[in-house]
N, C-alpha and C positions, 0 to 999 in steps of 0.2 A: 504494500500500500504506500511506501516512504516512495516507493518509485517514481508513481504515480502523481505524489504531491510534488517534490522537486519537479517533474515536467510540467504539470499544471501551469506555473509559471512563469519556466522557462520558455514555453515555445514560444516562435514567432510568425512562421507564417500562415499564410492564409488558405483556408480550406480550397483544396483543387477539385474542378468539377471531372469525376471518373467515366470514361468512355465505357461502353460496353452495352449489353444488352438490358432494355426495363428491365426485364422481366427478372433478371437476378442481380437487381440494385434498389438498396434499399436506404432512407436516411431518416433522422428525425435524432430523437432524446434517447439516451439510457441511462439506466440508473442502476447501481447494485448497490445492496444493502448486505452487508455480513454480520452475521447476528455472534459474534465472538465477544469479550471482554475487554477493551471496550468495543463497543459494538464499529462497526468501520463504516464507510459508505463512499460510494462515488458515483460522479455523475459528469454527462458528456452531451454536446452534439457527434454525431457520429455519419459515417458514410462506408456503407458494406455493399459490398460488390463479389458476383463469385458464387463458389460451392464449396463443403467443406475441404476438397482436391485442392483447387487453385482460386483464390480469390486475394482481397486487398480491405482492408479496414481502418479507416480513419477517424481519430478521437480530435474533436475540438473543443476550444476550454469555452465556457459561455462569453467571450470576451472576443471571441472570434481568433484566439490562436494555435495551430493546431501542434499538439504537443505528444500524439503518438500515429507511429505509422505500422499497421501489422500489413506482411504481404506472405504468400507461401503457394507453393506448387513443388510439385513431386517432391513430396517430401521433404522439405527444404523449407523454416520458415525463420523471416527476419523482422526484427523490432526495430524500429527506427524513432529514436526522438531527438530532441534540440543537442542534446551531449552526448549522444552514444549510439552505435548499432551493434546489435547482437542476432548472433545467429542458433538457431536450435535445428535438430530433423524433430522437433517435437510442438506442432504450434500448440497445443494444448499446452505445454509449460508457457511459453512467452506469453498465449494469453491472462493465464493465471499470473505471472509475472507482472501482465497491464496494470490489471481488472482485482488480484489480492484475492481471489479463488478461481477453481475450475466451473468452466461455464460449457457444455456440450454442446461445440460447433456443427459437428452433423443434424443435431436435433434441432438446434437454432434455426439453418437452415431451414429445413422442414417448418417449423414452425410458422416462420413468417411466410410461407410459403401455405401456410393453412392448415398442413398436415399435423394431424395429431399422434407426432412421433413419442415411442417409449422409452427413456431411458430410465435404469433404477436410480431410484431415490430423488427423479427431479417429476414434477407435475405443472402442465404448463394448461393455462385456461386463455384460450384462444376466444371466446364468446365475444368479443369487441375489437375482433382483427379487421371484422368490414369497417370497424371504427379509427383504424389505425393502433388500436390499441393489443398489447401482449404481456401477459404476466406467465412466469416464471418461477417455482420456488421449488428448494431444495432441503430436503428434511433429513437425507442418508447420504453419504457422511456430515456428521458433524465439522463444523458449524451450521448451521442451516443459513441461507441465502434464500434473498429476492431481487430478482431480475424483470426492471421494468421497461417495456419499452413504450415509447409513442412515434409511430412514423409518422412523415411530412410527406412523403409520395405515395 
């Protein structure tokens, strides 16, 4: 989570608009709540683009500066913010690394996508996706998490 706050205010540039396909680009708010001691939380504009194989993920600060950049394809993925890039074959680490827990990118996908994919120990209530709207929560493992999102497209 310290990761996350030093970027916060370090970035500077300005959110890039992503080429590719509507139909797998998605933008708007996210929010993750970790329910640990003390409890954490973060929140973003964002820009997702992609599948969980090959895509691109952009965090902007509410200030309009964007302060993390996740991309990956075949197995390859890298974190880019204002001081650093790192590389993993693992994006689920780098984005637990972002975001201060694991967030199931395959399911995500799917999700905003409508689909009411299963993973254990996450339940995601999709009932206000015509709304732009997606929640998200995790009960198994511990900590438990809630992932909000609201889309702008």
């Amino acid at each position: 989570m310290l990761f996350f706050s030093a970027f916060w205010l370090a970035g500077c540039a300005q959110p890039v608009k992503m080429p590719g396909n509507d139909a797998d680009m998605w933008s708007g708010r996210i929010a993750l709540q970790v329910e640990e001691q003390p409890s954490q939380s973060f929140s973003a504009i964002f820009e997702l683009r992609g599948n969980a194989q090959s895509g691109e993920l952009v965090l902007v600060s509410p200030l309009g500066n964007r302060f993390a950049q996740l991309e990956w394809k075949d197995g390859h993925a890298q974190l880019t913010s204002a001081q650093e890039t790192r590389t993993s074959d693992s994006l689920d680490a780098l984005l637990q690394e972002a975001t201060g827990t694991r967030i199931p990118v395959a399911a995500l996908f799917g999700w905003l996508k409508g689909e009411h994919s299963t993973i254990p120990g996450w339940s995601a209530d999709l009932s206000a996706l015509e709304d732009g709207r997606l929640v998200a929560r995790r009960d198994d493992p511990a900590p438990k998490a809630t992932l909000r999102i609201a889309l702008t497209r």
